[in-house]
N, C-alpha and C positions, 0 to 999 in steps of 0.2 A: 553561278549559284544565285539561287533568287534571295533581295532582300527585302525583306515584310518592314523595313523600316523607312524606304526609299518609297512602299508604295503607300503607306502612310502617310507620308509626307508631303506625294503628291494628288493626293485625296485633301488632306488640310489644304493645300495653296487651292485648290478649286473653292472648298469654301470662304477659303480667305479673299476672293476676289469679288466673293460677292458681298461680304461683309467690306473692301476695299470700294467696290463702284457702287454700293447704297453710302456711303459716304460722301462721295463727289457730289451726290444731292445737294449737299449742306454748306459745301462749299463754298470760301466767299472767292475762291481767284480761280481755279477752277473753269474750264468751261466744259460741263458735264450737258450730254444729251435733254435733262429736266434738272431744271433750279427750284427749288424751297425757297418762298419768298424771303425767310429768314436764314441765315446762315453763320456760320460760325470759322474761328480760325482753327478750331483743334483739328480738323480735318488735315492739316498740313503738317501737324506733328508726327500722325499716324502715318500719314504717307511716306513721311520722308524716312521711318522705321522700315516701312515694307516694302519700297522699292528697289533699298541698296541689295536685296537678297534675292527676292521671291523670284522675281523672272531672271536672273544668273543664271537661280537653282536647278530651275525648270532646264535649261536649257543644259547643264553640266550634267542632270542625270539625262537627258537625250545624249549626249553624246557616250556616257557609260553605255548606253545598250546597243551605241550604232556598235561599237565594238565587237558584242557577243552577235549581231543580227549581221554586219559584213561578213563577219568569221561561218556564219553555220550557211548564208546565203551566197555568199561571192560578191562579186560587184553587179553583175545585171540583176542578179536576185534580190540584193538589196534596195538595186533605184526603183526597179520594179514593186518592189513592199511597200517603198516609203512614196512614191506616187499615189498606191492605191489609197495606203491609209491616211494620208498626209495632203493630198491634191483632191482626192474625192470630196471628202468633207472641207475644202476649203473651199471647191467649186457650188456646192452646193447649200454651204452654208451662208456666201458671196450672194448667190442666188437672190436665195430663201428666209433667210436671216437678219442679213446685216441690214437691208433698209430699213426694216422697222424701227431700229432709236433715230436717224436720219428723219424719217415720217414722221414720228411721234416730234419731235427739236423744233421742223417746220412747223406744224402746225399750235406748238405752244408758243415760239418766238412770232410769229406774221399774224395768229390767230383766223387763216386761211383754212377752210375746213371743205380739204381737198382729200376724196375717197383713197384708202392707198394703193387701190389697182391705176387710180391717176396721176398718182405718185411715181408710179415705179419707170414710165419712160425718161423721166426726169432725172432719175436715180441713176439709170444706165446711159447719160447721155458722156461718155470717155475718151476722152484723147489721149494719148500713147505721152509720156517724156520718159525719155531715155533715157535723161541721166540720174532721173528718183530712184537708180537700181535699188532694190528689185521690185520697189513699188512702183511700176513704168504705166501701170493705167491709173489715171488720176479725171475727178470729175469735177462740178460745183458741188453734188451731193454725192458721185461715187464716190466707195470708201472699202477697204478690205477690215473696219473695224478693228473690235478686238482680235480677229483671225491674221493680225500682223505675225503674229506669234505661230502660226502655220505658215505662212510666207515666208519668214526668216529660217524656220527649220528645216522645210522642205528646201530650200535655196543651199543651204547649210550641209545636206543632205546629199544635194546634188554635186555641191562641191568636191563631198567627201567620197563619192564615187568615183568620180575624176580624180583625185589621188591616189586611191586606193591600190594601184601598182606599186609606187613607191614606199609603201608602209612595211609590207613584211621585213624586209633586210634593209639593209646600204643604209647612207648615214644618217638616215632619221629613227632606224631603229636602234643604230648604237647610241644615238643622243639618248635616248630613252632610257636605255638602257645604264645608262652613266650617271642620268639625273636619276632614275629610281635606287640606283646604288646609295647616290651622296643625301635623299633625302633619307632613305634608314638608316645613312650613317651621321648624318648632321641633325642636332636636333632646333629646328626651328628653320630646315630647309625648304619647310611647305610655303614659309610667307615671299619665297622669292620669284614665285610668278607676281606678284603683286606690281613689283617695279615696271613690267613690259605695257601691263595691263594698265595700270597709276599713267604710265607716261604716254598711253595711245588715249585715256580721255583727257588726258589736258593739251594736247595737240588739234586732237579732231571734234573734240564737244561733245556732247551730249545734247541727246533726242526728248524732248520733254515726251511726245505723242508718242512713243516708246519707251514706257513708264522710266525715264528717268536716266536712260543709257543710250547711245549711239548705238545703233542698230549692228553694225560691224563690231561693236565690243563683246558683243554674243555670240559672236564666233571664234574670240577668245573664250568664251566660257567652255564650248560646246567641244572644242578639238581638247582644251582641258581636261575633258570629264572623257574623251573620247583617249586619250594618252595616258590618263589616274586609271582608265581600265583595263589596260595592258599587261600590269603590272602591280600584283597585290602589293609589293612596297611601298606604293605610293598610300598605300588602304592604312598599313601597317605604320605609315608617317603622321596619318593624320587623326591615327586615335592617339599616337603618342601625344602628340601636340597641342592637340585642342584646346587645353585648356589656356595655352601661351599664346597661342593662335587669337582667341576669344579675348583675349586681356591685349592687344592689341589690335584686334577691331574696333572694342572699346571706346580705345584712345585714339586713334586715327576717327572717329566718328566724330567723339566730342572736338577734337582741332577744326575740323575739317566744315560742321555746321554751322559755325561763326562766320567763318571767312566766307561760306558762299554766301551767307546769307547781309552781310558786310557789303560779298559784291553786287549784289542785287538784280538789274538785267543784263548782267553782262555772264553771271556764273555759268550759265549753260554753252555759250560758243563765244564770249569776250577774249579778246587775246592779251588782255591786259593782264600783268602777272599776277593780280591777285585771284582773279578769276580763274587762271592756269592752276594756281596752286589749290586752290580749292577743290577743282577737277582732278585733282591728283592724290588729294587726301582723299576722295569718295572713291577714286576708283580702288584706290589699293585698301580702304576701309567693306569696300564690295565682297573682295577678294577675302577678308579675313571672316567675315559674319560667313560668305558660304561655307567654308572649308572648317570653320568653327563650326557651323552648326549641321554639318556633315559626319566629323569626326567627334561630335559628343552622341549623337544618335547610332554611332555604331558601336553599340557595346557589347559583349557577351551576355545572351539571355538565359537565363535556367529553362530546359525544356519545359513547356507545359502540354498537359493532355489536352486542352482546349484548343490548343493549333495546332494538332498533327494533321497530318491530309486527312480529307474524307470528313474532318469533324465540322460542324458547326459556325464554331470560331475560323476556321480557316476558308469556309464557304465564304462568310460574311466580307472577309479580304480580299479575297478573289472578287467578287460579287462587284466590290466598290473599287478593286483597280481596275478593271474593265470599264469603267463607267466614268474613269476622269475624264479620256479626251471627249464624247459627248458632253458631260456634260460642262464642260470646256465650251464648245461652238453654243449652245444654249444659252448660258448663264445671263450676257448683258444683255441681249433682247427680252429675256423676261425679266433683269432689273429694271429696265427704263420703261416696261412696260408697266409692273408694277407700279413702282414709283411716277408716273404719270397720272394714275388714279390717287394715289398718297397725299402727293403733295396739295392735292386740294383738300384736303381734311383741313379743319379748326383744334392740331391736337401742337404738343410741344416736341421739338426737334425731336427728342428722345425715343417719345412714342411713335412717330414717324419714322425714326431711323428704323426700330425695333420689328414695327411690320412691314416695312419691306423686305427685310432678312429674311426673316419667317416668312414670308410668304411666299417669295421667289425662291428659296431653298425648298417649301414642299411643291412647288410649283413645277420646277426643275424635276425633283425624284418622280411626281407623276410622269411628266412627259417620256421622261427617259426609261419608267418601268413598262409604261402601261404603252407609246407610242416609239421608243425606237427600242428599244432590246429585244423584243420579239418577234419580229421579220426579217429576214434576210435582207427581204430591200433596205429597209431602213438601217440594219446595222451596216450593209456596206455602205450608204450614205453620210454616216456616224462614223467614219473609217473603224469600224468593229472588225472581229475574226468573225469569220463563222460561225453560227451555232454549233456546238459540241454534236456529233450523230446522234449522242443517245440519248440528249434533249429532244427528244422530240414532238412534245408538246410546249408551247409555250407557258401553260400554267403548272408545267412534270416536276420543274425544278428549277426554280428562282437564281440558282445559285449554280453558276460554271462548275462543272467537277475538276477544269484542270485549270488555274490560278494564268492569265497572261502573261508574257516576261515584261519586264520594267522597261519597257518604251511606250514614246509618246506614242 
């Protein structure tokens, strides 16, 4: 069943990430693609609000819909989906994309005013390491950017196809089935993934250039949200909950901010126990803000006529959950590009934080209306579906008549 609140949600995190990376501007620790001569600390408060969640979340609702898209797909069907949609636009976004904050970085730090077609072999100059799985092409200026978050899901993805024999029965479905009994029957059994999760980042550390997580702890997230959908109890555990759930992220937050900030460069991979522990209050504080802010968004809605299919209001949803993963691959090339014309303005932090927002966010809705949703080419590049058949003009109807299902 589709939920209009999941795709909500992940329409909000797209624009939250550019209201997130026009922030890094301002930054004073930071080391963002373009720096504001002036910069500020708040930038670090915010961050540290929207990291513990934002990309969990992403990655928990991915795993909700590999659920429904293995099950209606099979396993080839599905590696097969998630390649096209997930591999295309990382290839082409790797391409086409990601040099330009790279280009733009150079040419404000050396002040080297080098064309970016001159750029680009420099860009692709890569050597293979093996052990950065799964990040194994690494350059001086290659980089897979923000599209990290394509690499780990599609790897992620790929994993899960490779399992996918052993899912239906035998004992990973009884486990399931035993923990979806004891969380509707226990109440406050949703915080005990926390402990596995708590104790693999204070073991293995945390990725700061993976906003804020080890790159492997999102594949805790992702088989999470990929097992939470198996099994409506688990849906049914965490509206109970939430509210207790939420009052314990809370407080595993406020513990948990001291001490790293206490341990200072050691919090992210020091093995020193203070470090440890602090890694251990963020991750099982991670775990409670998703699953908190998962199961207070799922509420009982009163019907309205403004969302039944075919209206308006329902267009409008469809219209913008189709439009996250593009504009996903877009967003930070046109905030650094933005903000690269910005930050040489004579204005105060404010107003320069202000219009890069705005600007990159209309920036963004053109490209994405007017230069990929309306070609084939370009939507499979954008890993899009097809155009609906009976779209068949691009200016016929703006708006999908059938709504996408909730995958990345």
């Amino acid at each position: 069943m589709r939920r209009a609140d999941l795709d909500s949600l992940r329409v909000l995190m797209v624009a939250g990430l550019v209201l997130f990376h026009s922030a890094l501007v301002f930054d004073a620790h930071d080391d963002f693609y373009v720096h504001n001569a002036e910069t500020t600390e708040l930038t670090l408060v915010i961050a540290a609000v929207g990291v513990l969640w934002a990309m969990p979340l992403l990655f928990f609702v991915a795993g909700l819909g590999a659920w429904h898209s293995l099950g209606r797909r099979g396993t080839a069907g599905y590696a097969a989906e998630r390649l096209r949609r997930l591999g295309v636009p990382l290839v082409f976004g790797t391409v086409a994309l990601v040099p330009v904050p790279q280009w733009l970085r150079m040419r404000g730090e050396t002040g080297e005013r080098i064309s970016y077609l001159e750029f680009l072999p420099r860009f692709f100059r890569i050597r293979l390491e093996p052990g950065n799985v799964p990040f194994v092409l690494q350059g001086d200026f290659f980089e897979t950017g923000h599209l990290w978050f394509l690499v780990l899901l599609l790897t992620f993805s790929m994993i899960l196809a490779g399992l996918s024999r052993w899912l239906p029965g035998g004992p990973v479905a009884r486990l399931r089935e035993r923990a979806a009994a004891y969380a509707l029957r226990r109440r406050g059994a949703v915080l005990l993934p926390a402990v596995p999760l708590a104790l693999f980042c204070a073991l293995a550390g945390l990725e700061q250039e993976y906003a804020g997580w080890n790159r492997w702890a999102y594949l805790i997230f992702f088989l999470a949200g990929f097992a939470f959908a198996a099994d409506g109890r688990f849906r049914t555990a965490l509206r109970r909950d939430a509210r207790l759930v939420a009052g314990a992220g809370l407080a595993l937050f406020a513990a948990g901010v001291p001490v790293l900030l206490v341990a200072g460069d050691a919090a992210f991979t020091g093995p020193d126990p203070l470090a440890m522990a602090g890694r251990f209050l963020y991750g099982a504080a991670g775990w409670c803000w998703l699953t908190a802010i998962l199961g207070l968004l799922d509420r009982p809605r009163r019907p309205a006529s403004g969302g039944a299919p075919g209206s308006p209001a329902s267009g409008r949803r469809a219209y913008l959950a189709e439009a996250v993963l593009p504009l996903y691959v877009l967003h930070q090339p046109v905030v650094v590009a933005v903000a690269h014309v910005v930050v040489g303005w004579e204005a105060p932090i404010a107003v320069k934080y202000a219009a890069i927002v705005v600007v990159s966010l209309a920036v963004m809705a053109a490209l994405y209306d007017l230069l990929v949703r309306r070609t084939a080419v370009t939507r499979f590049l954008f890993g899009m579906r097809p155009r609906p058949s009976r779209d068949v003009s691009p200016a016929a109807d703006p708006v999908p008549a059938a709504p996408p299902r909730s995958e990345p």
